[in-house]
PDB file of the backbone (N, CA, C, O) and the ligand in Angstrom, with CONECT records:
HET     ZN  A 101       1
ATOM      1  N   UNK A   1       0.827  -1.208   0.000  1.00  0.00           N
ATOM      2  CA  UNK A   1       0.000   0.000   0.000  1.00  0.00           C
ATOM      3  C   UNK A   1       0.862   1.258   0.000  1.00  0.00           C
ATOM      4  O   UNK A   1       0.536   2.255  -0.646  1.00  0.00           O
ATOM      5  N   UNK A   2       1.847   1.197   0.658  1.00  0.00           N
ATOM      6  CA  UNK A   2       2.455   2.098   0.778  1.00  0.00           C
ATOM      7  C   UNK A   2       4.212   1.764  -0.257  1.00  0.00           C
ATOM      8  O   UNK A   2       5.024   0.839  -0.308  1.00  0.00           O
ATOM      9  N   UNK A   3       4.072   3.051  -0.875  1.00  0.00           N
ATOM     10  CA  UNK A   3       5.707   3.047  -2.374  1.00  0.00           C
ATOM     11  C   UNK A   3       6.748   3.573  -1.005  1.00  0.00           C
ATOM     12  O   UNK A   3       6.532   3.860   0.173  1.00  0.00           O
ATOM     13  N   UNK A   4       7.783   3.523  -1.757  1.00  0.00           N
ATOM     14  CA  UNK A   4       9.180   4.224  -1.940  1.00  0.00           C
ATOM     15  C   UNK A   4       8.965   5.952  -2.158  1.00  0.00           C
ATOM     16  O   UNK A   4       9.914   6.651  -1.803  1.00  0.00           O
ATOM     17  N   UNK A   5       7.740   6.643  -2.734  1.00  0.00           N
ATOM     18  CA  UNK A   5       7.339   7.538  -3.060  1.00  0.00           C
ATOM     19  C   UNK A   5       7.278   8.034  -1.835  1.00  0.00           C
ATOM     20  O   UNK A   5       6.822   7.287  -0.969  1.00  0.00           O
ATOM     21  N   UNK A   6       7.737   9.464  -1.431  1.00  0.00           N
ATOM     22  CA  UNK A   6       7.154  10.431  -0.125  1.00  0.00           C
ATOM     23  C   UNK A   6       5.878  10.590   0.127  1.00  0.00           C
ATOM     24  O   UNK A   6       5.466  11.422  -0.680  1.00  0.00           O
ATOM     25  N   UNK A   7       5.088  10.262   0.769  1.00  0.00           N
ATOM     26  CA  UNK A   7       3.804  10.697   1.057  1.00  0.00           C
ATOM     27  C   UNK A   7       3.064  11.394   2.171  1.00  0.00           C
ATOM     28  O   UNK A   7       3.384  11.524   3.353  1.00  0.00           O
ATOM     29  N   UNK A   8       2.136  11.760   1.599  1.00  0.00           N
ATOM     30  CA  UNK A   8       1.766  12.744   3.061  1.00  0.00           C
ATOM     31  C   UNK A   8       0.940  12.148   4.242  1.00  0.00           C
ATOM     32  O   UNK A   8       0.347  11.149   3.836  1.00  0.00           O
ATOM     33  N   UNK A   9       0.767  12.320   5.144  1.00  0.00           N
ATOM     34  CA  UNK A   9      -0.039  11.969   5.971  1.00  0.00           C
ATOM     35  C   UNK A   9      -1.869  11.670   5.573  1.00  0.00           C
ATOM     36  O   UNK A   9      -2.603  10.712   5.816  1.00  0.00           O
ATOM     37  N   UNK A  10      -2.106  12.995   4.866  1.00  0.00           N
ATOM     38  CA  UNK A  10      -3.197  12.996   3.809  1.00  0.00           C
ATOM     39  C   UNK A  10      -3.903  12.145   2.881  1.00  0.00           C
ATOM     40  O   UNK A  10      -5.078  11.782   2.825  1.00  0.00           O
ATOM     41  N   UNK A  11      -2.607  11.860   1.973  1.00  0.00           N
ATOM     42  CA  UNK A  11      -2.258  10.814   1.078  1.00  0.00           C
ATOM     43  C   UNK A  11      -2.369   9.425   1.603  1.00  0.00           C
ATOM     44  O   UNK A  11      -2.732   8.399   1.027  1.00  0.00           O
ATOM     45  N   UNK A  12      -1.935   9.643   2.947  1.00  0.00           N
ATOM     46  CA  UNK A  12      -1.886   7.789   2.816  1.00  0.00           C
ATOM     47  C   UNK A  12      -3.216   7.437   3.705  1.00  0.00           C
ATOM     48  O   UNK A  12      -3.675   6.295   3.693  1.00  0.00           O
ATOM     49  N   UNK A  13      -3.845   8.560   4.526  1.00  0.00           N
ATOM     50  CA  UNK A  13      -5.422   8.258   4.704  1.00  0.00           C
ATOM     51  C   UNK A  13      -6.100   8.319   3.787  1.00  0.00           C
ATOM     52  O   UNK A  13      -7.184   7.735   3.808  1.00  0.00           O
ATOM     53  N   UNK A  14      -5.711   9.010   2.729  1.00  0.00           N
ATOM     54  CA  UNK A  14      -6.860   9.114   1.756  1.00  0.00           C
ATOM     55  C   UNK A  14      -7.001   7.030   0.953  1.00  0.00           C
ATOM     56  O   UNK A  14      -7.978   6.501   0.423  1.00  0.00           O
ATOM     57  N   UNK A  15      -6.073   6.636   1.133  1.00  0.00           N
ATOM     58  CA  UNK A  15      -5.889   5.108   0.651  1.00  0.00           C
ATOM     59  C   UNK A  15      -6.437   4.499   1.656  1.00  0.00           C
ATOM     60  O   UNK A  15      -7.442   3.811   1.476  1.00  0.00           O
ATOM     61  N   UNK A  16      -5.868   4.646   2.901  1.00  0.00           N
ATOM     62  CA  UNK A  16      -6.757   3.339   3.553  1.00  0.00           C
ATOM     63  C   UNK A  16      -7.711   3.384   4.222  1.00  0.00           C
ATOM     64  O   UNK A  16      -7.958   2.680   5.201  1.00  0.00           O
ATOM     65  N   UNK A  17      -8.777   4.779   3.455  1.00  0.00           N
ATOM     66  CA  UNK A  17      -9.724   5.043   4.122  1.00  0.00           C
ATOM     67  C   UNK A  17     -10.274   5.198   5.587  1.00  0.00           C
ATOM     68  O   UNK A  17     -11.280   4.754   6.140  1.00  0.00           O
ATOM     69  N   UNK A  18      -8.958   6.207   6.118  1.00  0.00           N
ATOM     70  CA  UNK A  18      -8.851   6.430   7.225  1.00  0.00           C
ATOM     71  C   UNK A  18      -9.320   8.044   7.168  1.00  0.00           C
ATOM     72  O   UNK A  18      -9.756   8.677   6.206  1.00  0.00           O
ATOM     73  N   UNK A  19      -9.065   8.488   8.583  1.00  0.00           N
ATOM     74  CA  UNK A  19      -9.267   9.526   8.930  1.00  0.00           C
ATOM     75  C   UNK A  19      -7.815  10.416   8.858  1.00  0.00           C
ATOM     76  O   UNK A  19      -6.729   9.929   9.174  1.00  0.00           O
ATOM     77  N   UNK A  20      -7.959  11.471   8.498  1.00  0.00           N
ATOM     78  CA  UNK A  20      -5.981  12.033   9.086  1.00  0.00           C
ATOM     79  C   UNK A  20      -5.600  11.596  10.938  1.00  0.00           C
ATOM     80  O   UNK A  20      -4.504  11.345  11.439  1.00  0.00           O
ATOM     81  N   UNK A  21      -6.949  11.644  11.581  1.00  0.00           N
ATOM     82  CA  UNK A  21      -6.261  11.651  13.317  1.00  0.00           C
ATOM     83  C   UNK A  21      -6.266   9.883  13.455  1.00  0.00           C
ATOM     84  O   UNK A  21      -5.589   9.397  14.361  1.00  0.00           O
ATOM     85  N   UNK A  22      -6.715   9.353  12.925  1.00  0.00           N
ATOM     86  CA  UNK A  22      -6.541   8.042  12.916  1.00  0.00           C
ATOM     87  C   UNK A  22      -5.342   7.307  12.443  1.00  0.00           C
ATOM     88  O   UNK A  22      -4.727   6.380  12.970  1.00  0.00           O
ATOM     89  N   UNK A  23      -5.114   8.062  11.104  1.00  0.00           N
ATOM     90  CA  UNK A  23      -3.666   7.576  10.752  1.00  0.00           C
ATOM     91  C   UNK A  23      -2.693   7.979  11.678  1.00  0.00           C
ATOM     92  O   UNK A  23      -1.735   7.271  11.988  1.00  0.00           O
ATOM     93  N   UNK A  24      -3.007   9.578  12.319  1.00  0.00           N
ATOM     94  CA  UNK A  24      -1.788  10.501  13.117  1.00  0.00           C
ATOM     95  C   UNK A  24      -2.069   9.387  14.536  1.00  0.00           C
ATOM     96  O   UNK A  24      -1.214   9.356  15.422  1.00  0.00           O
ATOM     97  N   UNK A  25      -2.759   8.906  14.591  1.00  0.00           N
ATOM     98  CA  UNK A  25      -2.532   8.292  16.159  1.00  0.00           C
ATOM     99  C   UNK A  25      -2.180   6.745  15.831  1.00  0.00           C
ATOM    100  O   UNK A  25      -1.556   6.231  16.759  1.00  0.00           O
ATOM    101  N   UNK A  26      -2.321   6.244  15.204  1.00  0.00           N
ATOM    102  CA  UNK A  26      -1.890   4.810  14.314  1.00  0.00           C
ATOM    103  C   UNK A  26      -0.328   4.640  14.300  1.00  0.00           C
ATOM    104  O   UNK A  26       0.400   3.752  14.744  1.00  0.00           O
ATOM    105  N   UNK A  27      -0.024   6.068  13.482  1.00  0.00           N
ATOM    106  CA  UNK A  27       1.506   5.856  12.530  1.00  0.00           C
ATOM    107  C   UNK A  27       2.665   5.707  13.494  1.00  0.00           C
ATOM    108  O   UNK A  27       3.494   4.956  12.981  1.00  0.00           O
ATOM    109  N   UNK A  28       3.077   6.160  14.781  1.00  0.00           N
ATOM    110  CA  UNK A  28       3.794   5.652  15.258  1.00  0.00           C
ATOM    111  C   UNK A  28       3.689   3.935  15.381  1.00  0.00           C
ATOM    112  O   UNK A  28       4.580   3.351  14.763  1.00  0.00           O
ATOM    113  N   UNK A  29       3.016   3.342  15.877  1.00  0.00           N
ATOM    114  CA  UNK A  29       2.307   1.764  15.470  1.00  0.00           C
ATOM    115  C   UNK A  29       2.739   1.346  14.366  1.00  0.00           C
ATOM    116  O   UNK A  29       3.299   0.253  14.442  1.00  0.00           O
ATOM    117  N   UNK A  30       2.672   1.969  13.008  1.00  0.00           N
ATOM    118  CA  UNK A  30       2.924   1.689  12.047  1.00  0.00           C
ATOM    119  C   UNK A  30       4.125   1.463  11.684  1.00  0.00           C
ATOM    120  O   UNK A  30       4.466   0.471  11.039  1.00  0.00           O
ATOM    121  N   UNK A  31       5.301   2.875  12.283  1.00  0.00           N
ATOM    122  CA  UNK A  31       6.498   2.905  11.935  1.00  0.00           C
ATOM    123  C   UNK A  31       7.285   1.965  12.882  1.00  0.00           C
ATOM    124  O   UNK A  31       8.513   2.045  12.863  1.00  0.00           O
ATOM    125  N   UNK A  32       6.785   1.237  13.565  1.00  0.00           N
ATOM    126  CA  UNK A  32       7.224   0.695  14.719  1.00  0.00           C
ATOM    127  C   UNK A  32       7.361  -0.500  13.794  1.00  0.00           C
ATOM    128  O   UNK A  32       8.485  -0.896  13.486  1.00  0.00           O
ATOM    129  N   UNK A  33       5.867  -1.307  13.170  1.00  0.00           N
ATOM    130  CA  UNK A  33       6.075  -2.346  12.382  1.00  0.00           C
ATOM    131  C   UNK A  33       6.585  -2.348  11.470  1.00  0.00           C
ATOM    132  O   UNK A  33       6.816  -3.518  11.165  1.00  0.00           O
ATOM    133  N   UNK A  34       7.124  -1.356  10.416  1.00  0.00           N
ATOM    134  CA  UNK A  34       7.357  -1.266   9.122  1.00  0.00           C
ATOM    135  C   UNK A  34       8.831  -1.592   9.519  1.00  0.00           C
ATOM    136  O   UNK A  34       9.497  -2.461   8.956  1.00  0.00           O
ATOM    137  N   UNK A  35       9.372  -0.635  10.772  1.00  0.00           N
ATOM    138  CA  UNK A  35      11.081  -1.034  11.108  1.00  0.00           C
ATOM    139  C   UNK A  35      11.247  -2.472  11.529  1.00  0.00           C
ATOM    140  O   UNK A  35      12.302  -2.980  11.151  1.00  0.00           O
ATOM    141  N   UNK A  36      10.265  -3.399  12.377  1.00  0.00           N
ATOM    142  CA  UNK A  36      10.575  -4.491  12.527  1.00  0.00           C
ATOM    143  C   UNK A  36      10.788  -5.221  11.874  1.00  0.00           C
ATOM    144  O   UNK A  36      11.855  -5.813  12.041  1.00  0.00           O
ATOM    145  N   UNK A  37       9.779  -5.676  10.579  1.00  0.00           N
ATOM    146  CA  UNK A  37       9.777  -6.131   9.619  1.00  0.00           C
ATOM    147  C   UNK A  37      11.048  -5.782   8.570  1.00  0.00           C
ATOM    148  O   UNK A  37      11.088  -6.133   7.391  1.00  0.00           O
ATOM    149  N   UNK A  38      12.111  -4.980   9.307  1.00  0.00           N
ATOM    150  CA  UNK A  38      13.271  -4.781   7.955  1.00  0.00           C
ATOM    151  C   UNK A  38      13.161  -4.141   7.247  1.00  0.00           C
ATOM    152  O   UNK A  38      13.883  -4.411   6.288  1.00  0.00           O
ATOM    153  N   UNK A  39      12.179  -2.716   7.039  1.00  0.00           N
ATOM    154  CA  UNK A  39      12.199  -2.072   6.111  1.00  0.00           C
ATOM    155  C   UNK A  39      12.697  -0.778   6.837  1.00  0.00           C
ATOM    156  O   UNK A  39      12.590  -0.529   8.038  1.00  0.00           O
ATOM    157  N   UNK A  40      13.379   0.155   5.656  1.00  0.00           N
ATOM    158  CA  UNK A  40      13.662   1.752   6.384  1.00  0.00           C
ATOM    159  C   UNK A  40      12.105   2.529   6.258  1.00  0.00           C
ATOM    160  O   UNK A  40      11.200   2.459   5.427  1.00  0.00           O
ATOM    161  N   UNK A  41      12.267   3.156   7.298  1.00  0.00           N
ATOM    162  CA  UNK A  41      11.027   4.049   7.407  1.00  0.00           C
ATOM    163  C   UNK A  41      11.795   5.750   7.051  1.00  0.00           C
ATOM    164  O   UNK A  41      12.215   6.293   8.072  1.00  0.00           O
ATOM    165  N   UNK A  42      11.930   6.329   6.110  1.00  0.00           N
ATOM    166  CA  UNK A  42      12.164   7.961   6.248  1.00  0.00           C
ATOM    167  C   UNK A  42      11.327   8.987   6.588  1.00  0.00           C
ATOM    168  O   UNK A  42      10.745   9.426   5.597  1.00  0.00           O
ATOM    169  N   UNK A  43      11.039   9.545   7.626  1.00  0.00           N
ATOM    170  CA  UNK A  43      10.017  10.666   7.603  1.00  0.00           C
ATOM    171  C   UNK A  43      10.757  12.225   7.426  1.00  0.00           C
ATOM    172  O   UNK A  43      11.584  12.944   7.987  1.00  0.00           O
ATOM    173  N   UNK A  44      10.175  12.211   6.667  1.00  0.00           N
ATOM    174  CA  UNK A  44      10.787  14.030   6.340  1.00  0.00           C
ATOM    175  C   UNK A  44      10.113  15.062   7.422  1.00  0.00           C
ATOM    176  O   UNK A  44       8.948  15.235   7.066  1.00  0.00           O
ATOM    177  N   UNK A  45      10.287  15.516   8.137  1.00  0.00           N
ATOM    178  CA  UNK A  45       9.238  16.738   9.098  1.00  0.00           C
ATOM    179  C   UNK A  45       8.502  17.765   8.372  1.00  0.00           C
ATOM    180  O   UNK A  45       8.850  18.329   7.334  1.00  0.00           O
ATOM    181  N   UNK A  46       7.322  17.952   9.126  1.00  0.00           N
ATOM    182  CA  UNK A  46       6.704  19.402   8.562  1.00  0.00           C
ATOM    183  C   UNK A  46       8.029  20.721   8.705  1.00  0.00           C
ATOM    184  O   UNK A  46       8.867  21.170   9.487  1.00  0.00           O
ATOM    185  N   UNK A  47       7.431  20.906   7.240  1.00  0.00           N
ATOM    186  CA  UNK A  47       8.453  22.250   7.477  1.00  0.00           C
ATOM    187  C   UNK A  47       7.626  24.143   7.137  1.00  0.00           C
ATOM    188  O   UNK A  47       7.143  24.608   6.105  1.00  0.00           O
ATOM    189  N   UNK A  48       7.783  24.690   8.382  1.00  0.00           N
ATOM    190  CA  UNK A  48       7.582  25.851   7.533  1.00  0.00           C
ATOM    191  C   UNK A  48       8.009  26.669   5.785  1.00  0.00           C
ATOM    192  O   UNK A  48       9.101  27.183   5.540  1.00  0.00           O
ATOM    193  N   UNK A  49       7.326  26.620   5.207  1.00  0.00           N
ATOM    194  CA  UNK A  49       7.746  27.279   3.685  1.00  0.00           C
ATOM    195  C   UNK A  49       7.778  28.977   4.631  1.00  0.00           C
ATOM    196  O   UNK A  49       7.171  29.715   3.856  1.00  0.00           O
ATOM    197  N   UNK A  50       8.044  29.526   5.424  1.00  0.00           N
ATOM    198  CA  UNK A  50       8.220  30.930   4.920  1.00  0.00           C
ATOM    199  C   UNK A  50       9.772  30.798   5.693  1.00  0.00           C
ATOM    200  O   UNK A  50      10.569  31.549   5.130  1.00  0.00           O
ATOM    201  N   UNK A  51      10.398  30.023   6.851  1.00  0.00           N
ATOM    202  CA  UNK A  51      11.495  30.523   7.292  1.00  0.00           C
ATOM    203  C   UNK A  51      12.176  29.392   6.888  1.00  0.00           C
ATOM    204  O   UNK A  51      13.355  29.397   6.533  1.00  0.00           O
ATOM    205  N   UNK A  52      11.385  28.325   6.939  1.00  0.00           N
ATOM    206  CA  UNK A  52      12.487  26.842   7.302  1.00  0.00           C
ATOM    207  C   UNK A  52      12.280  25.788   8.096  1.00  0.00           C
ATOM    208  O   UNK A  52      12.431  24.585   7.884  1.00  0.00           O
ATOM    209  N   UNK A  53      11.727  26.686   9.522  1.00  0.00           N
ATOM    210  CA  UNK A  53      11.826  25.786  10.806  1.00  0.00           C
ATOM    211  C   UNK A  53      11.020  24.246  10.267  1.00  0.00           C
ATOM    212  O   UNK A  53      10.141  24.152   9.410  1.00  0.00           O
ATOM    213  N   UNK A  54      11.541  23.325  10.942  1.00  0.00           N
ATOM    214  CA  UNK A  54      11.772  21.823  10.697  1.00  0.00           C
ATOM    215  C   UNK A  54      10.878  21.803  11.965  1.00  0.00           C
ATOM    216  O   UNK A  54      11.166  22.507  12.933  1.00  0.00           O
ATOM    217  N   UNK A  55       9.692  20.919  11.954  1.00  0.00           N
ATOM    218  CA  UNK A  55       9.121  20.388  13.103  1.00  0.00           C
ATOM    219  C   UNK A  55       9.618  18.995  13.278  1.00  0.00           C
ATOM    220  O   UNK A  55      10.145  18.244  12.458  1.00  0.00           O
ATOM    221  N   UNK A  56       9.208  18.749  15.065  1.00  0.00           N
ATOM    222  CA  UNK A  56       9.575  17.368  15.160  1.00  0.00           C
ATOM    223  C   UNK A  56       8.860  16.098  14.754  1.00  0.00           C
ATOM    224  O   UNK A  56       7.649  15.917  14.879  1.00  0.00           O
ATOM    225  N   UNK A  57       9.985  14.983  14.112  1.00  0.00           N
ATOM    226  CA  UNK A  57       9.603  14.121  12.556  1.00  0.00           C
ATOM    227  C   UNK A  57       8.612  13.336  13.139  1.00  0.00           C
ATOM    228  O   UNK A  57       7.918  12.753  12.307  1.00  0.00           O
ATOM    229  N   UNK A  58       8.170  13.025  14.939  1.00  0.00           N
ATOM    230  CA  UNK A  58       7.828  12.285  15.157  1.00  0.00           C
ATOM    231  C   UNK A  58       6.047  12.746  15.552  1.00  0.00           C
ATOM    232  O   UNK A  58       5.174  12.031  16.045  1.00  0.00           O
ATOM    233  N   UNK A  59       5.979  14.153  15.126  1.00  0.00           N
ATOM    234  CA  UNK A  59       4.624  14.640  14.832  1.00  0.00           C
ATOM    235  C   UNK A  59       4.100  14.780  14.086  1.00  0.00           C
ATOM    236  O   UNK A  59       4.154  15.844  13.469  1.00  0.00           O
ATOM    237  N   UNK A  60       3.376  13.869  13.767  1.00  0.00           N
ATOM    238  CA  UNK A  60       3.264  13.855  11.945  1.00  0.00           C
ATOM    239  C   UNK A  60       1.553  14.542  11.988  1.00  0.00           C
ATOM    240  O   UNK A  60       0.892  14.170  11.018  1.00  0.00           O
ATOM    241  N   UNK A  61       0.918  15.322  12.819  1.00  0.00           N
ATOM    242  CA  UNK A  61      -0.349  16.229  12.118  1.00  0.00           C
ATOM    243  C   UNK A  61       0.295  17.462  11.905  1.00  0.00           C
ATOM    244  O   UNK A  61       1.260  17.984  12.463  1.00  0.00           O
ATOM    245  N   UNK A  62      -0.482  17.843  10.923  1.00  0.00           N
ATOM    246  CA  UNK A  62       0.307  19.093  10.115  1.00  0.00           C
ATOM    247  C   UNK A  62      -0.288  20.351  11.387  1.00  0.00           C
ATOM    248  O   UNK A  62      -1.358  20.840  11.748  1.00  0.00           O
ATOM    249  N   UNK A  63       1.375  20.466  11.776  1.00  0.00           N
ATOM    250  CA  UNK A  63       0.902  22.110  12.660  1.00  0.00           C
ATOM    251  C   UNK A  63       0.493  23.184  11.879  1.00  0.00           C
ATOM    252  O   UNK A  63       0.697  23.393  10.683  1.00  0.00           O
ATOM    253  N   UNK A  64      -0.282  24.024  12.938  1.00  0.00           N
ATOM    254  CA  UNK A  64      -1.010  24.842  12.314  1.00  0.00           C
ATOM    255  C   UNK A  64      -0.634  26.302  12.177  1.00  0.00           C
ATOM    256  O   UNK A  64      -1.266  27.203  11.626  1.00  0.00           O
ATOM    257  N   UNK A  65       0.494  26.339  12.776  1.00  0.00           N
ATOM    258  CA  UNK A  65       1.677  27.342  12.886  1.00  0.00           C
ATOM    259  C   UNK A  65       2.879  26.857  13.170  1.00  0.00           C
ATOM    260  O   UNK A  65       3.177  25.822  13.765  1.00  0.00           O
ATOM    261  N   UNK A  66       3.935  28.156  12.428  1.00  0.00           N
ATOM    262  CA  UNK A  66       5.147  28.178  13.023  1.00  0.00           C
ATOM    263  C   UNK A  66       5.432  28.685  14.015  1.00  0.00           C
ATOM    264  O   UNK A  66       5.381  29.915  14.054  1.00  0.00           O
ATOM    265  N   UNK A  67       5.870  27.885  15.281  1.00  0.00           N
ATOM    266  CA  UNK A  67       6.360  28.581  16.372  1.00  0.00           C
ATOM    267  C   UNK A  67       7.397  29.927  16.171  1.00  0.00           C
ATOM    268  O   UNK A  67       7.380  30.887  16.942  1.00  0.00           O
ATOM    269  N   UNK A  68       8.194  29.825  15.127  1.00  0.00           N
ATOM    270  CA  UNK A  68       9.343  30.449  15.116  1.00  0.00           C
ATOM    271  C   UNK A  68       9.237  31.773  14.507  1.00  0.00           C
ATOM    272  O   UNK A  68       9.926  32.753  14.788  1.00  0.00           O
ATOM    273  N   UNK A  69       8.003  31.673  13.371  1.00  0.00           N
ATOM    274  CA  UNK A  69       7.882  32.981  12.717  1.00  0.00           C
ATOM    275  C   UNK A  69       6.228  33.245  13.050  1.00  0.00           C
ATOM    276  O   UNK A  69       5.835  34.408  12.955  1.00  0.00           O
ATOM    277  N   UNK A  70       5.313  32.251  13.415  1.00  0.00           N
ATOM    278  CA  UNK A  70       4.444  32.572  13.244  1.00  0.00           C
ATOM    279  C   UNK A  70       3.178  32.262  12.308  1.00  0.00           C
ATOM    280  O   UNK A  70       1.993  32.284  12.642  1.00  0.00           O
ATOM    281  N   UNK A  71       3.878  31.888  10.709  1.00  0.00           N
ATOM    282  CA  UNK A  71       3.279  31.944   9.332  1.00  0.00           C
ATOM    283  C   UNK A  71       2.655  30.418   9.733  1.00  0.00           C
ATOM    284  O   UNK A  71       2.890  29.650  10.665  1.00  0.00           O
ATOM    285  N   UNK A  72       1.975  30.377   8.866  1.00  0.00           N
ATOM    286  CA  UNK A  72       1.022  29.433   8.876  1.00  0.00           C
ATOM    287  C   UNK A  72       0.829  28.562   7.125  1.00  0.00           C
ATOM    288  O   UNK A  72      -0.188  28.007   6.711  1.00  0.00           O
ATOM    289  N   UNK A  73       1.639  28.652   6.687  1.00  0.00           N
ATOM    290  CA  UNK A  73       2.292  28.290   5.250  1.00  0.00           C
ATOM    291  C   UNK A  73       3.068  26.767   5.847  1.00  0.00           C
ATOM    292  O   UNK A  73       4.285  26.869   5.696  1.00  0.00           O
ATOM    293  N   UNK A  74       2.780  25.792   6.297  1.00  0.00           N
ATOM    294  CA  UNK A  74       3.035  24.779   6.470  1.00  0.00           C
ATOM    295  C   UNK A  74       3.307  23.472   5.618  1.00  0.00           C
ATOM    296  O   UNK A  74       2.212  22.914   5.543  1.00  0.00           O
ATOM    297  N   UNK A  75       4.029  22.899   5.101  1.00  0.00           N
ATOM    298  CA  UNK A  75       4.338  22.063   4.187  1.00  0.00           C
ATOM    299  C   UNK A  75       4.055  20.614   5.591  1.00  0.00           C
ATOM    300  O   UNK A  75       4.283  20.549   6.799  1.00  0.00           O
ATOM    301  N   UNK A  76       3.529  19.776   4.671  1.00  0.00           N
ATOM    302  CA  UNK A  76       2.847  18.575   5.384  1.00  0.00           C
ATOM    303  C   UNK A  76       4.158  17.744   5.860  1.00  0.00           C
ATOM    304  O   UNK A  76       5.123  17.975   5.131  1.00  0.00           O
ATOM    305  N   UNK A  77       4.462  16.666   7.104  1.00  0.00           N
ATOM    306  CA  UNK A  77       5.008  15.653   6.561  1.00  0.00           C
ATOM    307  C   UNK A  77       5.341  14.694   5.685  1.00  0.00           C
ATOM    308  O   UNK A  77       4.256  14.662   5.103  1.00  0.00           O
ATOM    309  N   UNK A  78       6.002  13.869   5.121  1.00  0.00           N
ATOM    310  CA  UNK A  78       6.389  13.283   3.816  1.00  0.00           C
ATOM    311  C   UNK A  78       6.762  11.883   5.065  1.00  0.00           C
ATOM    312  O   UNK A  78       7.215  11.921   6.209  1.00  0.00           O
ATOM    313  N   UNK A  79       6.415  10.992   4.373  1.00  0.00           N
ATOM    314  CA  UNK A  79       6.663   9.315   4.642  1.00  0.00           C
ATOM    315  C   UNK A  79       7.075   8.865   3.445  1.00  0.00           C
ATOM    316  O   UNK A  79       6.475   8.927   2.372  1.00  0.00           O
ATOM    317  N   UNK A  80       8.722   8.154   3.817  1.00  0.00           N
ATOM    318  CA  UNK A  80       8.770   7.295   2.572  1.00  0.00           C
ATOM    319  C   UNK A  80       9.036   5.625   3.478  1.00  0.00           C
ATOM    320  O   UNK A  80       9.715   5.594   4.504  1.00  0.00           O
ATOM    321  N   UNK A  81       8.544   4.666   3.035  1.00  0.00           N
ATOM    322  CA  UNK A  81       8.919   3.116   3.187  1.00  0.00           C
ATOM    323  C   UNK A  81       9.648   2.562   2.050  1.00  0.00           C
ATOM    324  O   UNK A  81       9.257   1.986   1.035  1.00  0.00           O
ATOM    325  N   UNK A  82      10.978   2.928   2.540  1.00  0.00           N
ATOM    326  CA  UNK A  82      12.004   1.620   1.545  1.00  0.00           C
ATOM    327  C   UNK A  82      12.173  -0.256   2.307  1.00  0.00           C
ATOM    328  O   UNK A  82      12.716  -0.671   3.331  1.00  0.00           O
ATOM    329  N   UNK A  83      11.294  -1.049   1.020  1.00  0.00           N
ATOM    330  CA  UNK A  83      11.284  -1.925   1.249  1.00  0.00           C
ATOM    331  C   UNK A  83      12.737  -2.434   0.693  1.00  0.00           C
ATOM    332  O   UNK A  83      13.255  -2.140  -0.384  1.00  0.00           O
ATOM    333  N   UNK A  84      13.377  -3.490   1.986  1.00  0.00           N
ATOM    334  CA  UNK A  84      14.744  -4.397   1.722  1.00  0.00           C
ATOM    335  C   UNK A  84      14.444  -5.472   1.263  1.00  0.00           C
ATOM    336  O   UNK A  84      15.320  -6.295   0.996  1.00  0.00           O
TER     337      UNK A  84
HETATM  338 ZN    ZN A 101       8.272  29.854  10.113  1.00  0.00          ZN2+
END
C-alpha cells in the first residue's frame, strides 16, 4: 500500500480510508512495524515554507503554525517506506 514515493499523511489516509487523526494516532504503530519487519522508514518533518523551521519528525499532524515565525504556510510531513 504504501511506495518508496514520499507521502503525506493525507495521502496515505486518503488510501486506507482512514481519517488524518486516525492515521496521526496509528503511525507511530505503524512505523514501529514497518522497522521491525526490515524495512527503512524515512520521515521528512513538517516544514515551515516561509522561514524553514523543521518540526519534530515524530509529529506527523500538520501544525497549524510556526512557532518560530508565526506563518502558517506549512508544508505537510512526507513518509517514505524503503522496502529491503
Ligand atoms: Zn516559520
Amino acid at each position: 500500500m504504501l511506495s518508496a514515493a514520499p507521502r503525506s499523511v493525507s495521502s496515505v489516509a486518503r488510501e486506507l480510508g482512514l481519517t488524518r487523526g486516525e492515521v496521526e494516532s496509528d503511525f507511530e504503530h505503524l512505523i514501529r512495524s514497518v522497522r521491525a519487519a526490515g524495512h527503512r522508514v524515512i520521515v521528512q518533518p513538517a516544514q515551515c515554507r516561509t522561514c524553514g523551521f523543521a518540526f519534530d519528525e515524530r509529529k506527523l499532524a500538520k501544525p497549524s503554525k510556526c512557532p518560530a515565525c508565526r506563518g502558517s504556510r506549512i508544508l505537510e510531513a512526507q513518509i517514505s517506506i524503503l522496502k529491503s
